[in-house]
N, C-alpha and C positions, 0 to 999 in steps of 0.2 A: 593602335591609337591614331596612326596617321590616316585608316580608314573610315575611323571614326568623325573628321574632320571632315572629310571630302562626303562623308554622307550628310552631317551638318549642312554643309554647301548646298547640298542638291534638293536637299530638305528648303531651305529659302529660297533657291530660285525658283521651284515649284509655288511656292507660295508669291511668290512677286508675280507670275505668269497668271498663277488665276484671279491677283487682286486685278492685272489688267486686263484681262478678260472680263470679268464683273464690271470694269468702268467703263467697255466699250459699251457693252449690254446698257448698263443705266446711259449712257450719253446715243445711243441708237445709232451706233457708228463704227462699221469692221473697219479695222486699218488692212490692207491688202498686205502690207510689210509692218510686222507687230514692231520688225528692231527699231524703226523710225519710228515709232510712238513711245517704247521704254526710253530711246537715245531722249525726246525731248524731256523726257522729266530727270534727268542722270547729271549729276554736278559735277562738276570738274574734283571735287573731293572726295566722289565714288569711284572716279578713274583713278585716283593716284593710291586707292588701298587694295585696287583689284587689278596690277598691272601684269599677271597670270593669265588671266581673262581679259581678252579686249575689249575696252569700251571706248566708245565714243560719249564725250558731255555733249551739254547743249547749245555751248553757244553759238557754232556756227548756226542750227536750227531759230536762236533767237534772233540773230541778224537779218535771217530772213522771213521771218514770221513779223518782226516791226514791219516791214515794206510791205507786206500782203496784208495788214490791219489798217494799216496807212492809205491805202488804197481803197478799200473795202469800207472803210469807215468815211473815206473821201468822196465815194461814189454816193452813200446812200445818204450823205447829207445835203450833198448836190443835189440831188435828185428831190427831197423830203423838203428844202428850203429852197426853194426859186428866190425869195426875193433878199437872203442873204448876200452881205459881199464879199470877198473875196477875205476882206482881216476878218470878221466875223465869223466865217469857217472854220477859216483857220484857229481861229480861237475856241471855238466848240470842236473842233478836231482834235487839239492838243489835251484840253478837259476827259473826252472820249477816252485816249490814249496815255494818259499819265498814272505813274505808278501807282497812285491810292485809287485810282479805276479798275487796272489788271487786278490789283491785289481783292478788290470785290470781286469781280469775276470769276478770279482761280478758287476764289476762299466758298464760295457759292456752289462751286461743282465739287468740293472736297481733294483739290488736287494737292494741296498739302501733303495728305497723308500718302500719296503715290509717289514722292519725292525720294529718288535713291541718292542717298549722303554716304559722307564718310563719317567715323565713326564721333571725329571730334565738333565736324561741323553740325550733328544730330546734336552732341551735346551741349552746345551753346544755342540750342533755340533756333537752326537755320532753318525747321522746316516751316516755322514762323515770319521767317524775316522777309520781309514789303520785298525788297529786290531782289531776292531769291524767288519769290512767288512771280512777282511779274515776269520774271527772265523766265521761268517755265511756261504761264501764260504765252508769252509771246512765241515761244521753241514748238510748244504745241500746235501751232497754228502754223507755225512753217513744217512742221511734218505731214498736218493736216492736208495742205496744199500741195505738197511733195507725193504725197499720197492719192489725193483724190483730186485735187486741181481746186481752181476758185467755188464753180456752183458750190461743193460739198462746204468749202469755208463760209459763204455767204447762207447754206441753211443753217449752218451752226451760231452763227451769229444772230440770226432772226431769232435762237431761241435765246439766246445768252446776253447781247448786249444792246441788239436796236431796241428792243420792248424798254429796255432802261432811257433810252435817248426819248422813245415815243410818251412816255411818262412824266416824264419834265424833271429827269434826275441829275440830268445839265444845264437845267432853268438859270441857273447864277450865273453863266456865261452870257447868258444869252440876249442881246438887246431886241426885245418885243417892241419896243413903242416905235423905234426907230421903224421899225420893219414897216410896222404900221403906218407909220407917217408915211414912206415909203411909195407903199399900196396906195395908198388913198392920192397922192400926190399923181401920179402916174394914170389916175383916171380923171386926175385932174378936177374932182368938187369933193366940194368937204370941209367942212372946220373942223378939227378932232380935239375935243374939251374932254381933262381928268377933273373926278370930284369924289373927294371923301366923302364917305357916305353917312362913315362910323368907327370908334375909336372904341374897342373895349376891352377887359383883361387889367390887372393889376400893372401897377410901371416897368413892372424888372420882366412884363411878359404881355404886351401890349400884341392887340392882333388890329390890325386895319383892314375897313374894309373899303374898296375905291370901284369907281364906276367910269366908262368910259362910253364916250358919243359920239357922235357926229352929227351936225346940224340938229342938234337936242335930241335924236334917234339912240338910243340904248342901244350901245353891242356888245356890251360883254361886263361883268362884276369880276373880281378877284381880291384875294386877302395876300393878309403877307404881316409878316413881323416889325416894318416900319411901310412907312408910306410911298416911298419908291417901289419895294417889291410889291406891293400891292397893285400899284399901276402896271406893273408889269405884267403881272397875271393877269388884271384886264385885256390888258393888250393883247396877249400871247391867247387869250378866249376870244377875242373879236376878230383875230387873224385867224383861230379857225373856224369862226362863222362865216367871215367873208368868205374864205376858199372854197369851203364846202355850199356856195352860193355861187361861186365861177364855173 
């Protein structure tokens, strides 16, 4: 019987090995040390039903996977937004980096399902729960890093999370006009006038659309659900006409 148990055993950890071998495959990324990759998906409630077996959880790897996201997500905003200020970053940083962010991100690669629990926290739903997913999210990336160093975190993120930033899926942080006013200020001419162009859509689902200019010159349309976002998306299209004209 007790043989039968230990084959049991050996029987699943084969199977956890080759689900993380098929994840490095789909994510195009050998870990050089496989155990710092299983460590960051490993909960603190998989170590305490397998204290036979050593495991390490993750959370030291998530304390240091925030500071290498934090960084990394600091750089390319810096870099993507010159005429951002410094609250403003910061503010589109924290949007980047907060938990219902990770939780898209990990939920988009399927790392859910890689999550080693214990038995009771599988049964209450943890391989679902927003701060269990981000705490893995973030474990990952410090193993990443621990692993391969920053370049390999910084390609993985070009495929995972800047393309989200570059899309405007943090547009609601974000103050476009100001920027713009900004730019225009700094070259010193320019009037910049918003104007409704069009109001259409039922009440309870109104889409606006707004146009923005400078000295009567058109640079850029955008919609939006009320007439502030609308301007904004103006805004946020006229700043990359302009740039893309510097």
């Amino acid at each position: 019987m007790h043989n039968n148990g230990k084959d049991k055993e050996k029987r699943i950890f084969r199977s956890i090995d080759k689900q993380f071998k098929e994840f490095q495959t789909k994510l195009g990324i050998q870990f050089q040390n496989e155990k710092l990759l299983k460590q960051a998906f490993t909960h603190s409630s998989y170590v305490n039903e397998h204290r036979r077996k050593p495991h390490e959880d993750n959370e030291r790897l998530e304390f240091l996977g925030d500071a290498v996201l934090e960084l990394t997500v600091s750089h390319f905003l810096f870099l993507k937004y010159p005429m951002m200020s410094e609250g403003e970053l910061t503010k589109l940083r924290a949007a980047v980096v907060c938990e219902p962010s990770l939780v898209s991100f990990a939920h988009d690669l399927s790392f859910g399902t890689l999550i080693l629990l214990g038995k009771g926290e599988e049964m209450t739903g943890g391989r679902e729960r927003p701060a269990l997913l981000a705490d893995v999210f973030e474990a990952f990336i410090g193993a990443l890093y621990l692993d391969q160093g920053l370049p390999t975190v910084i390609r993985f993120l070009e495929k995972v999370v800047f393309p989200k930033i570059d899309s405007g899926a943090f547009a609601h942080v974000m103050d476009f006009k100001s920027q713009l006013q900004e730019l225009i200020q700094r070259d010193g001419t320019g009037l910049i006038e918003y104007k409704i162009l069009q109001e259409k859509g039922p009440a309870h689902n109104r889409e606006f659309v707004s146009r923005v200019s400078m000295n009567g010159k058109e640079l850029g349309i955008g919609t939006g659900r009320s007439k502030k976002e609308a301007e904004q998306h103006a805004a946020q299209m006229a700043l990359e006409v302009l740039k893309s004209h510097t």
